[in-house]
N, C-alpha and C positions, 0 to 999 in steps of 0.2 A: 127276096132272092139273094143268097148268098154271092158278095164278089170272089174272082178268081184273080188272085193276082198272078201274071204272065211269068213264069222262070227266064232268067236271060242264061241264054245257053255259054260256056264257057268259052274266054276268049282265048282265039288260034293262038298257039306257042310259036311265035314267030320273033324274026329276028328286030320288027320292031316293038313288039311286044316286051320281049324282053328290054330294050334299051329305054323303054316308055318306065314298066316297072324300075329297073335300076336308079331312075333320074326320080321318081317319087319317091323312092323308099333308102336310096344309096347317099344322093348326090342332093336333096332337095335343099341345101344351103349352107353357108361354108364351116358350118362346127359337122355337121351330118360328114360332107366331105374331108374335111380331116380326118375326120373319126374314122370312117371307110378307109383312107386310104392309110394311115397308121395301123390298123388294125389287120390287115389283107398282108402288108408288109410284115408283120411283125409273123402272122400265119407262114407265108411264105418262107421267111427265114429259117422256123421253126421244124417245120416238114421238111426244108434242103436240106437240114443238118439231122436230123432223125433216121434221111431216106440215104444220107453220106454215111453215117455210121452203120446203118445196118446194110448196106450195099458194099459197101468198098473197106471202111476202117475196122468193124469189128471182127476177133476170131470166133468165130462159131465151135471152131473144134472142140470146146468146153462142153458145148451143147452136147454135139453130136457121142461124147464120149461117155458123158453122166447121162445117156439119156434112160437107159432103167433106173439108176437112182433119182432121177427128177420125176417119174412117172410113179415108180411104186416101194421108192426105196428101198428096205432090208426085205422086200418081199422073197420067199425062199423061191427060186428059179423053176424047183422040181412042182411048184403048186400055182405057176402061172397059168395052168390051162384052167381054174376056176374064176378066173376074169372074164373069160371071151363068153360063154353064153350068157354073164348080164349084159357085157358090153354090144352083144347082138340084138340080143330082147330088147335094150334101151336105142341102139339105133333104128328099129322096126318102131318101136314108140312113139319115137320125136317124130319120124317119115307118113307115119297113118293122122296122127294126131294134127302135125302142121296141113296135108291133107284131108282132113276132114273138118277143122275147125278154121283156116287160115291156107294163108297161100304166100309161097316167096319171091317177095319183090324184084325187082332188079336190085337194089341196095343189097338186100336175102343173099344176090345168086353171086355178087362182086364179092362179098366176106365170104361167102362159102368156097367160093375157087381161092381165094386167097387162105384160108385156113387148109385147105387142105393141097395146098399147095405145099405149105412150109409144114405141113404133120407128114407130108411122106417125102421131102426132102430130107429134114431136121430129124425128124421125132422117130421114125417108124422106118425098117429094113429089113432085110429077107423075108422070114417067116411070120414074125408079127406086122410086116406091113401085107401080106397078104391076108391076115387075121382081120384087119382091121382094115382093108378093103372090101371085104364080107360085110362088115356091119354097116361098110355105108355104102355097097350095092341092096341091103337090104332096106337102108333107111329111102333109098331111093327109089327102089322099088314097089311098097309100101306109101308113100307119096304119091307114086303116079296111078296106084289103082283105086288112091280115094280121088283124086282129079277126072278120072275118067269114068267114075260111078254115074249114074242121069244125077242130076237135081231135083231131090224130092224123092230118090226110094222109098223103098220100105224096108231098106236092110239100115239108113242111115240112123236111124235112133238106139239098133241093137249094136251097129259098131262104136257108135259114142258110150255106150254102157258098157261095151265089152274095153274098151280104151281105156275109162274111168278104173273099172276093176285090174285093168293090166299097169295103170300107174300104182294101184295102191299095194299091188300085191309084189313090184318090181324090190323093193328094198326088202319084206322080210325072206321074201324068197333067194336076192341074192347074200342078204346075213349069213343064210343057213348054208347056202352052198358053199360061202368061205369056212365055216366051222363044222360042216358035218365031218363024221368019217375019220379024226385026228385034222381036223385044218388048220389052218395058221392060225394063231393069237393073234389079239388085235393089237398086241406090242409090237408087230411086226411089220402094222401098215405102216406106210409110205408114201412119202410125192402127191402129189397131185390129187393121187388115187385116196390117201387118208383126209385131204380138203376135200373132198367129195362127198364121202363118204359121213363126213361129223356136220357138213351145212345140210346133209338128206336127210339125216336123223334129228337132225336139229329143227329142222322146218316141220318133220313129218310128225314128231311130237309135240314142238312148242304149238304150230298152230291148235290144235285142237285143247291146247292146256289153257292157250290165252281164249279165245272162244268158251271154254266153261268158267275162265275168271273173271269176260267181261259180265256175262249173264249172274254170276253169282256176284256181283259189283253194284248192280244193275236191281237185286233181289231188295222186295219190298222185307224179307227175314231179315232180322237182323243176326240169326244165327247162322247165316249163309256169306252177308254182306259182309260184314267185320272181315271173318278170316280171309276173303278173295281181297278186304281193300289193302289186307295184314302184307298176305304175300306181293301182293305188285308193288307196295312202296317200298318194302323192305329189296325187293330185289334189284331195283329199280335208284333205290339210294348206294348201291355199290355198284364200281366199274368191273368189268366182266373178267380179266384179268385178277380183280381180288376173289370171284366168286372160285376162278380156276385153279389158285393157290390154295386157298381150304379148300377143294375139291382133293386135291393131292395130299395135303397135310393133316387135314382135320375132319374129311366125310367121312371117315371109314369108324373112325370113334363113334360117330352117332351110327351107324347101321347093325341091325340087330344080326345075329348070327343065323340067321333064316336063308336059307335056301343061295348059301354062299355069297349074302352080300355085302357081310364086314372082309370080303375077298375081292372085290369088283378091282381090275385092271384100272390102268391111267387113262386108257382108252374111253372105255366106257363110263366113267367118271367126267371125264371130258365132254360126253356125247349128254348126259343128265344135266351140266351145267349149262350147257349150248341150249336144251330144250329149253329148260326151267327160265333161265334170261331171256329167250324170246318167245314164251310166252306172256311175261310179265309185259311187254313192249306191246304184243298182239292184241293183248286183252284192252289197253288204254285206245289203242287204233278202233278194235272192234267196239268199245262203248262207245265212240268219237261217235260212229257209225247209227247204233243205236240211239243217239241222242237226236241224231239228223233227221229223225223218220217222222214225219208227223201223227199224233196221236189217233187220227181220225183210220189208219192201216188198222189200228189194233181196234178202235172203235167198231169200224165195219166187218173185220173176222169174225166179233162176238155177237154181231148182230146175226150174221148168217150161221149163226149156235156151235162154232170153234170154240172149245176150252184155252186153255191159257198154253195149255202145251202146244196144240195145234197152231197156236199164232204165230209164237212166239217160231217154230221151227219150221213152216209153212210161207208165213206172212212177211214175218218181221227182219227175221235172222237173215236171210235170202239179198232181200233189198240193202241189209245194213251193210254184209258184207259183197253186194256188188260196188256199191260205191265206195267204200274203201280196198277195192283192189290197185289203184296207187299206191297207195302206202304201206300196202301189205308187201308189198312186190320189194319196195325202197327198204323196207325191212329185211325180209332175206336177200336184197345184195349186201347188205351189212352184216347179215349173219357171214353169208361167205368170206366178207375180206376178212374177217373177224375170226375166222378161222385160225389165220396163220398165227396169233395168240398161244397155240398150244406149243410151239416150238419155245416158250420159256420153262414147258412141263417136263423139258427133256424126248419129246415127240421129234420125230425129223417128217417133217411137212415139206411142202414145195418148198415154201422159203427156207427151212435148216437142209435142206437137200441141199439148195441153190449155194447155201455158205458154204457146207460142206465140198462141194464143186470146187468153188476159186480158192480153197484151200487147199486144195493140193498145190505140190510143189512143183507139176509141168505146168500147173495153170494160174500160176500167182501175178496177179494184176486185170484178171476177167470179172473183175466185178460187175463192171456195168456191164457188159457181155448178158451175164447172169441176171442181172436185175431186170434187164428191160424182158429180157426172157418170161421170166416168173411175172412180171408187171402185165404183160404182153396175154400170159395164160388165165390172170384173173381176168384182166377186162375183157378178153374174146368170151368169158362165161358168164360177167356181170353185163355186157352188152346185148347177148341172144334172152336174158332174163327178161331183162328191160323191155326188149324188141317184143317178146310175146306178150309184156302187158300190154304194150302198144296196142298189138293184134286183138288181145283177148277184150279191151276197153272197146277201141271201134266196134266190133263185131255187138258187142252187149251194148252199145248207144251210149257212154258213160259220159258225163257233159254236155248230153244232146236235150235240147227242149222239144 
C-alpha cells in the first residue's frame, strides 16, 4: 500500500512569523547582517532620492508640453483618429486575455493605479484622455466578464481561440488601417508609438523565422542544415546596429525591382532588420529547446504511427518551446530596448523625441526630466512583459516536477 505523506499546511503570516523568517534568512549572523543592513540602506537612500526628484525637484513641464511628440511624433494631427480603434481592440485584448488566462495581483493592481495615474495626469488631456479612458474602461470591462464566466464552460476554449486569432490578426489589421485610404508613411511614425510598432513587427516575424531556422538547423538534410546554420551565425556575428546601417545604405542594392522593393522606406527596412536579428537569436533558444527533449517523445509518437511531421509539430516543437518560454520572453525585452537603435537611422523614436524635447530653448537643462521619463516608459512595458511570463510559466508548471 502506497504511503501518503501528510501536506503541512501553510504557516499564519503573523507578526511573529515574520520576525522568526527575518532572523533565519536576514539577520542569521554578522556578515548576513551587515549585508542586510548596508544593503536596505543603500535601497533606502536610492528610493528618497528618486521619490525627491520626481516629487519636488523635477519640472515636468517638459513632459507635459512634448507630450504628442513623445507619444507619436511627426504623426500628422488630422490622422490621429487611426490610432484609437487599435488602441481600443488592444486594450479589449490585454482585459479578456489577463482574464481568461491570468488574474492581477495585488502587485498587478499597485502598478496599474500607479500607471495610470501618471498617463492621465502627465500623458493624456481633454479629448484624447477621454479616448483613452475608453480603452481602459474596455480593457476593464473585458477582464471582469472573463472573471465572472463559471469555471469550466463551454464557451472558455472558443474564447481562447477567438483571443489567439484576435492577437494574431491585431498587427496586420492595424498596419493597414494606418496606410489604407492615402494614410500616413511609415516616415512619419513617432515616439513611443514607432517603438511599438518595430518591437511587434519584429517579434511577430522574427519568431516564426527563428522557429523554421531552429528546425532547419536541427535537419538531418544537409541541404536544409547548411544554409539555416549559414544564416544564424552570420547574423549573429554582427551587432544589430551594423546590420541597421547596411539596412539604410546597402539593402536596397541587393533588392530586385519586384513589387517596389528596391523602394522600401527606412521604416520598414528597419522593421526586416529587427525581424531577421531576432530570429537568428530565436532559432539558437528554440534548438536549446529541442535538444532538451528526450529522444523517447519522438520514439513514442512513431510508435503510435505519427510521421515525422506530425511529431515534430504535435510532440516535440510544443514541449521545446514551452520550456523555453524564459528566454524567449528575455529576448523580446531586448528586442524592445533595442529598439531605440533606430534613432541613429535618422527615425525620431521615444528616445530622439526625448532629445529633441530638452533641446528646445525653454527646456534646456531637462534632461534628466526626460530620461527618467523615456527610462520610466520602457520599463513599465519591459516589466508587464516580464510579469506575463511570470503568469504564463506558473499557469503551464514550467520548473514544476
Amino acid at each position: 500500500m502506497a504511503a501518503h505523506t501528510a501536506t503541512r499546511p501553510p504557516a499564519p503570516r503573523t507578526v511573529a512569523y515574520a520576525r522568526r523568517w527575518a532572523h533565519q534568512n536576514l539577520f542569521n549572523g554578522v556578515g548576513n547582517t551587515v549585508l542586510t543592513v548596508g544593503v536596505s540602506a543603500l535601497l533606502v537612500f536610492l528610493v528618497f532620492q528618486l521619490l525627491s526628484f520626481v516629487l519636488t525637484s523635477a519640472e515636468w513641464d517638459v513632459i507635459q508640453t512634448n507630450r504628442r511628440l513623445l507619444a507619436v511624433g511627426r504623426f500628422p494631427q488630422a490622422e490621429e483618429w487611426r490610432l484609437w480603434p487599435p488602441i481600443w481592440t488592444l486594450g479589449a485584448l490585454i482585459g479578456l486575455s489577463y482574464g481568461h488566462w491570468s488574474r492581477i495581483d495585488r502587485l498587478g493592481y499597485a502598478v496599474l493605479a500607479v500607471v495610470l495615474v501618471f498617463s492621465f495626469t502627465v500623458l493624456f488631456e481633454g479629448q484624447n484622455a477621454l479616448l483613452m479612458a475608453l480603452a481602459v474602461l474596455i480593457g476593464a470591462s473585458g477582464y471582469v466578464a472573463m472573471r465572472v464566466m463559471p469555471e469550466g464552460s463551454s464557451l472558455e476554449p472558443k474564447v481562447g481561440r477567438a483571443l489567439i486569432a484576435g492577437w494574431l490578426l491585431l498587427l496586420p489589421l492595424t498596419v493597414l488601417l494606418l496606410l489604407v485610404a492615402d494614410g500616413v508613411r511609415t516616415t512619419l511614425w513617432g515616439g513611443i508609438f514607432l517603438n511599438v510598432m518595430l518591437a511587434t513587427v519584429g517579434i511577430a516575424l522574427g519568431f516564426p523565422v527563428g522557429v523554421l531556422m531552429a528546425l532547419g538547423r536541427t535537419s538531418s538534410l544537409p541541404v536544409i542544415r547548411i544554409p539555416a546554420t549559414l544564416y544564424i551565425e552570420l547574423v549573429r556575428a554582427g551587432p544589430l546596429i551594423a546590420w541597421l546601417f547596411l539596412a539604410r545604405f546597402v539593402l536596397l542594392d541587393f533588392m530586385p525591382p519586384i513589387l517596389a522593393l528596391d523602394q522600401l522606406d527606412i521604416v520598414v527596412r528597419a522593421m526586416l532588420v529587427l525581424a531577421g536579428f531576432t530570429g537568428a537569436y530565436v532559432a539558437e533558444i528554440v534548438r536549446g529547446g529541442l535538444q532538451g527533449l528526450p529522444r523517447g517523445q519522438s520514439e513514442a509518437a512513431q510508435a503510435v504511427g505519427l510521421n515525422s511531421f506530425q511529431t515534430m509539430t504535435l510532440i516535440v516543437l510544443p514541449q521545446a518551446l514551452r520550456n523555453v518560454i524564459p528566454a524567449l520572453v528575455g529576448q523580446f525585452i531586448s528586442l524592445w530596448k533595442d529598439t531605440t537603435l533606430v534613432f541613429g537611422l535618422g527615425l525620431v523614436d521615444l528616445l530622439g523625441a526625448g532629445e529633441a524635447a530638452y533641446a528646445q530653448l525653454d527646456f534646456i537643462g531637462t534632461q534628466a526630466e526626460v530620461l527618467v521619463f523615456v527610462a520610466l516608459m520602457f520599463w513599465s512595458i519591459a516589466f508587464a512583459m516580464s510579469r506575463l511570463s511570470a503568469r504564463l510559466e506558473t499557469r503551464l508548471g514550467i520548473g514544476e516536477r
